[in-house]
C-alpha positions as CSV (number, residue, x, y, z in Angstrom):
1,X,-8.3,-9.6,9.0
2,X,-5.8,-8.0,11.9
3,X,-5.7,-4.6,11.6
4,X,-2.5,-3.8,13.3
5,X,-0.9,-6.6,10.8
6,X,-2.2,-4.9,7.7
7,X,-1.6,-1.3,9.4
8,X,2.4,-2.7,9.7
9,X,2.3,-4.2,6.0
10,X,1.0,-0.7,4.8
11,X,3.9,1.1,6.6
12,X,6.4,-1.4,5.6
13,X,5.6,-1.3,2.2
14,X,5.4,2.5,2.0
15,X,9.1,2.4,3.6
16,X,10.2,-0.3,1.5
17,X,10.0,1.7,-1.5
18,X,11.0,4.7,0.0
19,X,7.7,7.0,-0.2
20,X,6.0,9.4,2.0
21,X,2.5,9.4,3.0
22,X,2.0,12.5,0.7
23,X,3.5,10.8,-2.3
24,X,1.6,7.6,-2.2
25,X,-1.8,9.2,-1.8
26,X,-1.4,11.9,-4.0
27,X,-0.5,8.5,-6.8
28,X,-3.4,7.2,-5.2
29,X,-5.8,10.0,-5.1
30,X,-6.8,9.0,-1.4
31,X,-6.0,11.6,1.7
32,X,-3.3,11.7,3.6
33,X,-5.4,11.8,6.8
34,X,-7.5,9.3,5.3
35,X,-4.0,6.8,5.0
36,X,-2.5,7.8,8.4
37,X,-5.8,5.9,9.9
38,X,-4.8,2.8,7.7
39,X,-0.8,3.0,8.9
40,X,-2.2,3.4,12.4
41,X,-5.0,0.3,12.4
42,X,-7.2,3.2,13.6
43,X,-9.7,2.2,10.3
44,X,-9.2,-0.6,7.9
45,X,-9.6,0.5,4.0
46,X,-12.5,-0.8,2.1
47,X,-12.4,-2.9,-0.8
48,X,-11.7,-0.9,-3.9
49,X,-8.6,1.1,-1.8
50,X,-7.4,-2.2,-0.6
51,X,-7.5,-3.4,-4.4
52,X,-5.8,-0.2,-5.3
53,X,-3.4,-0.1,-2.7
54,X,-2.4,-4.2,-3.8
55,X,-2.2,-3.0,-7.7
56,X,0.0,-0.2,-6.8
57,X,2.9,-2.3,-5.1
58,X,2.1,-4.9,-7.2
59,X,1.3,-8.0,-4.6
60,X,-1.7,-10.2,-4.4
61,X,-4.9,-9.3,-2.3
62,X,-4.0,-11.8,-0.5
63,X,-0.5,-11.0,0.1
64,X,-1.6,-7.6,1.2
65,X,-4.0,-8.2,4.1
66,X,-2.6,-11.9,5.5
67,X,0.3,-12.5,6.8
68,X,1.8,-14.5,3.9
69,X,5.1,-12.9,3.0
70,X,5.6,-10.2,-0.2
71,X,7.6,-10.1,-3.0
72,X,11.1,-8.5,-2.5
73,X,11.0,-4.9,-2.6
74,X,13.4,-4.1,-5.6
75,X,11.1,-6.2,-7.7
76,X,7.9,-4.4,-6.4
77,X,9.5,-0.6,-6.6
78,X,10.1,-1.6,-10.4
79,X,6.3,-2.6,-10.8
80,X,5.0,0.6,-8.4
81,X,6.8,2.9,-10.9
82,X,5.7,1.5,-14.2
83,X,2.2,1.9,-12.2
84,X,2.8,5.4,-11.5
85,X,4.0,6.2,-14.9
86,X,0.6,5.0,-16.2
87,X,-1.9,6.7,-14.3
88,X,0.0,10.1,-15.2
């Protein structure tokens, strides 16, 4: 796994759907400070965040920490807020 490639997927996705670092970990229930070092490449997440992370903007594991290219972003904003209307 590259961390600077999954750092960049993180940030792009984040941008994608038009959320702050605040607003996706306070969905997630992970730190801010905690995320910035996943953006960054500074740490790589662990499983379970990765997993959660992948549920959220609804891509494959896969998708997520390889290169292989995500879903288009209007489709995935669509899953991420039926997502975040369920764990509310």
């Amino acid at each position: 796994m590259k961390k600077k490639s999954l750092a960049l997927k993180l940030l792009e996705l984040r941008q994608a759907h038009d959320l702050t670092q605040k607003q996706l970990c306070e969905s997630l229930n992970i730190g801010r400070s905690t995320y910035s070092y996943f953006e960054t490449g500074s740490r790589i997440p662990d499983v379970e965040t990765l997993l959660l992370i992948a549920r959220y903007y609804d891509v494959s594991l896969d998708e997520l920490v390889t290169d292989s290219k995500p879903r288009r972003a209007s489709e995935t904003a669509r899953n991420a807020q039926t997502f975040r209307s369920s764990i509310i």
